[in-house]
N, C-alpha and C positions, 0 to 999 in steps of 0.2 A: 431521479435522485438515486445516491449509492450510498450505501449502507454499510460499513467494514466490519466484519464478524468473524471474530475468533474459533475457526474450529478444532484448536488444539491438535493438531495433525499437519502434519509435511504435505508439502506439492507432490511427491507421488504416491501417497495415501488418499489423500483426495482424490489426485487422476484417478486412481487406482478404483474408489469406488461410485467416480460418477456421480450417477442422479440418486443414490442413494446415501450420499449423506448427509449427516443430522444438520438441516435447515432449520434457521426457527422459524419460532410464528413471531410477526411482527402485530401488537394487538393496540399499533394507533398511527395514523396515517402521519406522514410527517408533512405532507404538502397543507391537509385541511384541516390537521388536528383531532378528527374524528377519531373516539375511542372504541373502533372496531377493528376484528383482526383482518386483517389483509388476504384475500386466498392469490396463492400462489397461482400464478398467470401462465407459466410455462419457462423456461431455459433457452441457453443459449451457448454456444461454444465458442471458446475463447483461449488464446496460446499462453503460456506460462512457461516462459523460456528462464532455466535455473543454469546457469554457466554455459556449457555445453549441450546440457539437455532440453530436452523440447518436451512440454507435455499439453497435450490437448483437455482443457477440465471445461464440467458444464457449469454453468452461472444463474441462481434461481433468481427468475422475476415475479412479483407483487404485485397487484392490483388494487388499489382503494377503492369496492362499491358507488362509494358515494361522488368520490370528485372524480372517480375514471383515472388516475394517474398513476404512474408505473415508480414501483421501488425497486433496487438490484442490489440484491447481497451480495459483497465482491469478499473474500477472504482475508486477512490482512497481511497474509503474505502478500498481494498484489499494494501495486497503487494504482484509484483509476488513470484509465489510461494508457499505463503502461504495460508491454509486454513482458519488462525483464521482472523477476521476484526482487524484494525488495533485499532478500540474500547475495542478488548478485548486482545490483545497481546500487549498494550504499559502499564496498569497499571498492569498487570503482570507481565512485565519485570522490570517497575520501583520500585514495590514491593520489588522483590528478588533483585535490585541494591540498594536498600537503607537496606537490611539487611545484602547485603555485606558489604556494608559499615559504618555498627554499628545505622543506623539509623531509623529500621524499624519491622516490624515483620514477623513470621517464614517463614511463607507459604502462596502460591498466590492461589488464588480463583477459576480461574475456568479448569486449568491442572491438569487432575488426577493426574499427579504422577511430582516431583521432575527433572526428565529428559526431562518431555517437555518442561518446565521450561527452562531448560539450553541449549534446542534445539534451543529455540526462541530467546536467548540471546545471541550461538555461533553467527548465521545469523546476528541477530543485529550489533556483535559487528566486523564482518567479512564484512559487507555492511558499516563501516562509512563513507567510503570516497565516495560512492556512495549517501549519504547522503547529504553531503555539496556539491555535483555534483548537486543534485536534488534542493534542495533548492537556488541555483544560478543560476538553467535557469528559477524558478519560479519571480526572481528578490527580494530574499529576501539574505541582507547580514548577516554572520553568523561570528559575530568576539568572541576572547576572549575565546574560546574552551579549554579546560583543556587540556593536552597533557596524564594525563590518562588512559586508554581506558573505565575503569569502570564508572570515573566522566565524560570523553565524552557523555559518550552513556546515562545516566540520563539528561545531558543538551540536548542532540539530542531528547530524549525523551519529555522533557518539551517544545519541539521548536514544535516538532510534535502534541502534546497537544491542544499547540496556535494556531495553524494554523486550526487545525480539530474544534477550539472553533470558530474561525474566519468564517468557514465553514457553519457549523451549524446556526450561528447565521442572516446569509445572507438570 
């Protein structure tokens, strides 16, 4: 299971410090509900591609005692999954979503080619509802959603914008 956790710090602050930074304690399992803390089970390295840059970050994993099952704090600059940060896969997508939609211009910046493009936006548009799931346990309400999938996924886009401006800004 993956876990999204805010550490208030940029992809090359985190690269930057590795296995030393502020993990938390997860103190209740999510698979058996046991209200025990989790000891951290060991990491794992994983890419974090930010436009042109590449950074190599560690990824901490959990263990639940009781049911043996593995939790993975992922940062929320990432999405599981994905390699690109969520800095350089949201104006990409909303790029190629508003030249969908008559409003924009040809080609997005920093996918080499046309397919990654449409890779990053099947997932997008394949995850909506996981979407409005995540954004409801953050306790932010999401009304008025186009029933679209295309104009969904530019409003989802511009929600996730907000949120990462809100972020940042902290």
């Amino acid at each position: 299971m993956i876990r999204l956790y805010d550490f208030g710090i940029d992809v090359q602050t985190y690269a930057d410090l590795g296995k030393q930074n502020a993990f938390p304690s997860i103190h209740r399992c999510p698979h058996c509900q046991v209200k025990r803390t989790l000891y951290r089970h060991g990491y794992y390295e994983r890419n974090a591609l930010m436009g042109q840059e590449a950074y190599r970050i560690w990824i901490a994993r959990y263990r639940c005692t009781i049911c043996q099952k593995t939790v993975t704090v992922l940062p929320t600059f990432l999405f599981p999954y994905f390699q690109y940060t969520i800095w350089t896969i949201l104006p990409c997508i909303n790029e190629r979503l508003s030249f969908l939609l008559d409003k924009g211009t040809r080609s997005s910046r920093f996918f080499p080619t046309r397919q990654g493009v449409y890779f990053y936006m099947r997932r997008l548009l394949s995850n909506l509802p996981w979407l409005r799931w995540f954004f409801q346990t953050k306790g932010k309400r999401i009304l008025g959603l186009s029933d679209e999938p295309l104009v969904q996924a530019q409003e989802w886009i511009q929600k996730m914008e907000e949120v990462c401006l809100e972020v940042s800004v902290k």
